[in-house]
N, C-alpha and C positions, 0 to 999 in steps of 0.2 A: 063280902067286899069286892069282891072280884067279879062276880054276877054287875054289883052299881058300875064298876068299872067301864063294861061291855055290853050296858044299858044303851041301845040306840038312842034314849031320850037324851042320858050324860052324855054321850060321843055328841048330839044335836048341841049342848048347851056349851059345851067343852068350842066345839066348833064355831059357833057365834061370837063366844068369848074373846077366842085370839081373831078372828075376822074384823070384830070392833075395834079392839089392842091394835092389829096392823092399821085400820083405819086413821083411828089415833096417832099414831106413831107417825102416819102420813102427815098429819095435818099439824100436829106439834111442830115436826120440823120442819113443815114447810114455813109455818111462821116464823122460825128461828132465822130460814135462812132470808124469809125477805125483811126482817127484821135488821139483820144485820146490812141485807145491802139496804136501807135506809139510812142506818150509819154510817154505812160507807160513802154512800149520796150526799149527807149532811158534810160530811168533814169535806169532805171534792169542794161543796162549795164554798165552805168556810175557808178551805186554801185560795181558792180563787176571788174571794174575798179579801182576803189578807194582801193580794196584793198592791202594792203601797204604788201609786205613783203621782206625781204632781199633776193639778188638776185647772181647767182652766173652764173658769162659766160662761155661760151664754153673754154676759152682758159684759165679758171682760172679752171674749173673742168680736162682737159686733163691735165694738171702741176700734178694735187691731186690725179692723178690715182695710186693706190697702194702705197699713204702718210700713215704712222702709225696712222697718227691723224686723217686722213679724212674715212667717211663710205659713199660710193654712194650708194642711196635706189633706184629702179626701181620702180613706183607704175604702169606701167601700168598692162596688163593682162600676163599671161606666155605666150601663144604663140605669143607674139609681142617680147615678152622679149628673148624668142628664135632664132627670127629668126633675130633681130640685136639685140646688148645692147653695153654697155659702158664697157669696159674693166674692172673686179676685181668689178664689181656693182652686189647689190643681189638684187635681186626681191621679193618683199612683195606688191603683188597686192593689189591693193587703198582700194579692197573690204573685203580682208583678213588681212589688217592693225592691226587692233581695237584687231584680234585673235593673234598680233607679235611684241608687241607694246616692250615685253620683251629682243625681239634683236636690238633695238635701243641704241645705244652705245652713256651712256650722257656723256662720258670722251672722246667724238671725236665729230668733225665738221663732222654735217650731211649733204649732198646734195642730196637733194628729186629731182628723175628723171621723167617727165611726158613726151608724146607723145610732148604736146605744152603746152602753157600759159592757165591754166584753171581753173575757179574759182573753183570745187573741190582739186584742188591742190593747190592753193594759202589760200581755207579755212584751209585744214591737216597742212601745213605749219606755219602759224598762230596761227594755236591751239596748235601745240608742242614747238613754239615758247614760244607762252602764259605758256604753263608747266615750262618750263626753259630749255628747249636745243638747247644748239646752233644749227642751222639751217638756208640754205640755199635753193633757190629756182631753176634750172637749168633756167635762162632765155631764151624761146625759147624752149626749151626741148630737146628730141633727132633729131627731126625737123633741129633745127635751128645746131644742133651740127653736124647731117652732110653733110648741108651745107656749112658750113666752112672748110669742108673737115676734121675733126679729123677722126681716125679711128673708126670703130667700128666692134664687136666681131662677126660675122654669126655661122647659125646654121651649118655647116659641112652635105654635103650629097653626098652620094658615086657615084652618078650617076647625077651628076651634073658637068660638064666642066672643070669651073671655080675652083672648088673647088679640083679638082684631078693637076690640074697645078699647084696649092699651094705645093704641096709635091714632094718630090724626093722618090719613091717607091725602095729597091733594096732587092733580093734575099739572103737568109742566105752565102748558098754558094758565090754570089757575096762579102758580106760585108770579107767574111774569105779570099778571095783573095786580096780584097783591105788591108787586114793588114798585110798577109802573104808577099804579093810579091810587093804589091805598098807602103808597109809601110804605111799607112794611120792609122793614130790616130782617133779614134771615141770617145768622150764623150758617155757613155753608161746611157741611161737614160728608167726606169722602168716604164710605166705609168700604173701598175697596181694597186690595193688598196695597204694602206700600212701592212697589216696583211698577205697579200698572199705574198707581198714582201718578208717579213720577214723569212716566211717559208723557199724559195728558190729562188737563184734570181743571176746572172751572179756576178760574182766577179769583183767589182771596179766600179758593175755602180749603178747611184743613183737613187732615189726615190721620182719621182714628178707624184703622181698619176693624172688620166686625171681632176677627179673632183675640183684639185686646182691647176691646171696649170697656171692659169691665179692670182692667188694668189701669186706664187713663181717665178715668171717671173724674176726678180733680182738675184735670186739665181742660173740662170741654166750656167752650167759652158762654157767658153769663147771657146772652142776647138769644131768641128764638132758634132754634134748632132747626134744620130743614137736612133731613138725612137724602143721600144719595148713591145708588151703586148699579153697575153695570146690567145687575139683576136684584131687582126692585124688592126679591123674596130676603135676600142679605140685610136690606137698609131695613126691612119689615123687624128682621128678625134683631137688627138693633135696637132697634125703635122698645120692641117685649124688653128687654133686659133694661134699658136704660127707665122705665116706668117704672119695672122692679127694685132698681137701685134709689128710685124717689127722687126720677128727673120725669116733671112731667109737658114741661113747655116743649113740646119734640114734633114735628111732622114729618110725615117719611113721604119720599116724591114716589108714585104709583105707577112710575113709569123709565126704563133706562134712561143711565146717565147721558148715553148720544142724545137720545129726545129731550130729554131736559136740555142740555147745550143746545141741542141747536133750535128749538121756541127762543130763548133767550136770546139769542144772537144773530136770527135770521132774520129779526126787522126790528127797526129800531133799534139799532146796534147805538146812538150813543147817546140812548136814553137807558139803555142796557148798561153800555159801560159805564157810564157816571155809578149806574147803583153798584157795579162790581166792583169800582172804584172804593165806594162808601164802605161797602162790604168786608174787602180786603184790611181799610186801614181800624173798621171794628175788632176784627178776627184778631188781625197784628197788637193791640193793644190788650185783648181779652189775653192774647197766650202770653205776656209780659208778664 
């Protein structure tokens, strides 16, 4: 027995034996342990799951777009928030919240905007819920909103296609012949600040600067659209948003607000004035 014992074959076979055993032993537990972080995996996101919050769909935030009572919050980053968002929604990225907590409006139905369905937004939500304000959750996100086809806002860039077929471009001099000789009514609309407005600014036309165009979208008057600003890139970049929004009678003037004034009023001043005249008492009745 002893001899089989200190058989270099047995030592050989003895040897393989627990080599395959350790091997084994390897691989069992390795599956145990990934096995386990798969349950561990599963329950994470069954918690994150479970989190309950009030939800708000795609076709019930497009109805609440520019409502008095509703606020859309944007939390994802700014340049996503640029380059599409939801119409008349601010951006207060998720990370810069905590620093803006002070423009949360608790006398308005909030709708927190996310990419998608994500447990840091379902926590934010929760937790402002838990404070007491009403709040909602965009089910789906912007994702799922445009899929559905709702519209959304883009960023406007001048050298991009798409976005110059949104606008009808026309010349000072062209817009002074369309009121001179083809009689054409233009709604004269300012999209400069409203301080420079104030200064100086064509007689009869209003004032929806570019930064709240999307804010005043209700108010822009019913008559041809003829956008204007000191820098002709501003009225352009009206012009993309207001197409977006599903205003499509819009022309944007291709050239500064001085050169437009002064085509208009450098000859023929009171065939000029009568149409400003015209112009003004349209404007004045449209904002009524």
């Amino acid at each position: 027995m002893k001899k089989i014992l200190t058989h270099p074959i047995f030592i050989g076979l003895l040897a393989i034996v627990l080599i395959l055993s350790y091997f084994l032993y390897r691989t069992i537990s390795a599956k145990k342990k990934k096995e386990a972080l798969q349950i561990k995996l599963t329950e994470s996101r069954r918690e994150r799951n479970e989190i309950k919050v009030p939800l708000a769909s795609p076709r019930e935030v497009f109805r609440w777009i520019n409502h008095p009572h509703v606020q859309l919050i944007d939390i994802r980053r700014s340049k996503d928030y640029q380059k599409k968002h939801i119409e008349s929604s601010i951006n207060l990225p998720l990370e810069e919240i905590s620093k803006n907590i002070d423009k949360l409006r608790s006398d308005k139905l909030i709708i927190i905007i996310d990419k998608h369905n994500t447990e840091k937004g379902k926590i934010l939500v929760k937790h402002f819920a838990e404070q007491g304000l009403n709040i909602k959750y965009l089910d789906g996100g912007i994702l799922k909103y445009a899929q559905e086809n709702y519209p959304l806002i883009s960023e406007p860039q001048a050298d991009k296609i798409s976005d110059r077929l949104k606008v009808s471009f026309l010349k000072p001099q062209e817009i002074k012949t369309k009121m001179l000789e083809q009689k054409k009514v233009f709604s004269f609309v300012d999209t400069r600040p409203e301080e420079i407005f104030q200064k100086d600014h064509i007689p009869g036309s209003l004032n929806f600067p570019l930064e709240k165009i999307e804010k005043i979208k209700n108010h822009l008057p019913a008559h041809t659209i003829l956008l204007y600003d000191s820098e002709p890139w501003r009225s352009f970049q009206a012009g993309v948003k207001l197409y977006d929004m599903g205003i499509f009678d819009v022309y944007v003037c291709s050239e500064s607000y001085q050169k437009l004034k002064d085509t208009l009023f450098k000859q023929n001043s009171g065939k000029a004035d009568n149409n400003e005249t015209n112009n003004r008492e349209n404007n004045k009745n449209e904002g009524q």
